[in-house]
C-alpha positions in Angstrom: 80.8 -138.8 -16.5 83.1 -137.4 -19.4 85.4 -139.5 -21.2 88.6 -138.2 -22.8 90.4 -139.9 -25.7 93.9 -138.6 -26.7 95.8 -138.9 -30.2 98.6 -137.5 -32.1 101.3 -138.8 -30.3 104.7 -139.7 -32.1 108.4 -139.7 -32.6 109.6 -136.2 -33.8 113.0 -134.7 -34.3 114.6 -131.6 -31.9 113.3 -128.7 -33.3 109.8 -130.0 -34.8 106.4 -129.5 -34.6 103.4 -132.0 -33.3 100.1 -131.6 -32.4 97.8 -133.3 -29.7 94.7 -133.7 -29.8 91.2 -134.7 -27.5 88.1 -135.6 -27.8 85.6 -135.6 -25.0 82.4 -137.3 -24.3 79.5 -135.8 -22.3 77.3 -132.8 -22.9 79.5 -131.1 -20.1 82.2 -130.3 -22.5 81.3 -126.8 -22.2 81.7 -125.9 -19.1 84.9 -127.8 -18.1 87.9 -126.2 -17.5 90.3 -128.5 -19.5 94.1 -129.5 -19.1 97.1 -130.9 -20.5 99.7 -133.1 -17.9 102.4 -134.8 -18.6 104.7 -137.5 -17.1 108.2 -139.3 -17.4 108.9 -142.7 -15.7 110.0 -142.1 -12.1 108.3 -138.4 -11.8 105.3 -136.8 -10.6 102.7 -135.5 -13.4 103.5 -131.8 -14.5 101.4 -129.5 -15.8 101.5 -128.3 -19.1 98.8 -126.1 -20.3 95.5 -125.6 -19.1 92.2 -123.7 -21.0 89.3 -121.9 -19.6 85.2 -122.8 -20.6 85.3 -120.3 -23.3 88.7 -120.7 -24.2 89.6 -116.8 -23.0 92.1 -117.8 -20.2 95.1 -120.1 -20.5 97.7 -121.2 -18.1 101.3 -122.4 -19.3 103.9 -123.9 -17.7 107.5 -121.8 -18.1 109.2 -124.7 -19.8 107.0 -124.6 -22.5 105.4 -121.0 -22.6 105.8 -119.7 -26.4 106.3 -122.7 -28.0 103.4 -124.8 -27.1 99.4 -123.2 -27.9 96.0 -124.9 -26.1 92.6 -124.3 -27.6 89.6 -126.0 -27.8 86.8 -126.4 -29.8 83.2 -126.7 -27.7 81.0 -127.9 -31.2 83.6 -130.2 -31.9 83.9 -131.2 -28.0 87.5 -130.9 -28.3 91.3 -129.5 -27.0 94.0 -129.5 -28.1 97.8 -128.7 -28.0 99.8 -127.3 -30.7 103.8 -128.0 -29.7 106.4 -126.4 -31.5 110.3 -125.8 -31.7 110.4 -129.3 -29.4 113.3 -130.5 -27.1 114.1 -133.5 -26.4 113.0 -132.6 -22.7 109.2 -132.2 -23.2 109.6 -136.1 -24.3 106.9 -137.5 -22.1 103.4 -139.2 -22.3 100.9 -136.5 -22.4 97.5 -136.3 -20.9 94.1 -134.6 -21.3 92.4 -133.4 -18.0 89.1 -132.4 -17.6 87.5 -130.7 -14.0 84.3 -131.3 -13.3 81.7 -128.7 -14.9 81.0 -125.8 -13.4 84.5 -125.2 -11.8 85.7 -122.0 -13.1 89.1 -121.7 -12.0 92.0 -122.5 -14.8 93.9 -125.1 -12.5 97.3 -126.1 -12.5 97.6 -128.8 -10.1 96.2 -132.2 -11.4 94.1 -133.3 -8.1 91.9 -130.3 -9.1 91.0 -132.6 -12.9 88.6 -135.2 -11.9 88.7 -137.0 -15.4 92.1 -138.5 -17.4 92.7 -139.5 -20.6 94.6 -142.8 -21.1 98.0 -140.9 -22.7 99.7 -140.3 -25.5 103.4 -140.9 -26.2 105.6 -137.8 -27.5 109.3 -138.5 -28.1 111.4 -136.0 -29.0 115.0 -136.8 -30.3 118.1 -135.1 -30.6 
């Protein structure tokens, strides 16, 4: 069983820069391929970013390819997601995914990520 606990959430200006972060239980932390989701009232959970075992591959949706970096930290059993040059747009609650260990493949689509985090609010303002 891994348990994922998000923070860094908040209320940032267009523009700015925040950073998400999360922490996993479990010895499996390793060998997870991890994920970042997020969703807005009324709309299906969109990928973000996602981040290979090793952290050598990473996946990233367009809307937020070169402005928003995953990377993890397997001694610190952690991910995490550096967002820059935010738009109001990519205001959202964010979560951390994990797929069961031992899948390799750097997912996209989030009924591949057997475990959730509980979310984290971002707002972006204009």
């Amino acid at each position: 069983q891994v348990q994922l606990v998000e923070s860094g959430g908040g209320l940032v200006q267009a523009g700015g820069s925040l950073g998400l972060s999360c922490a996993a239980s479990g010895r499996t932390f390793s060998s997870s391929v991890m994920g970042w989701f997020r969703q807005v009232p009324g709309k299906e959970r969109e990928f973000v970013a996602a981040i290979s075992w090793s952290g050598g591959i990473t996946s990233y949706a367009n809307s937020v390819k070169g402005r928003f970096t995953i990377s993890r930290d397997n001694a610190e059993n952690t991910v995490h997601l550096q967002m820059n040059s935010l738009k109001p747009e990519d205001t959202a609650v964010y979560y951390c995914a994990a797929r069961s260990p031992g899948h390799s493949m750097v997912a996209v689509t989030p009924t591949y990520y057997d475990y959730w985090g509980q979310g984290t609010q971002v707002t972006v303002s204009s």
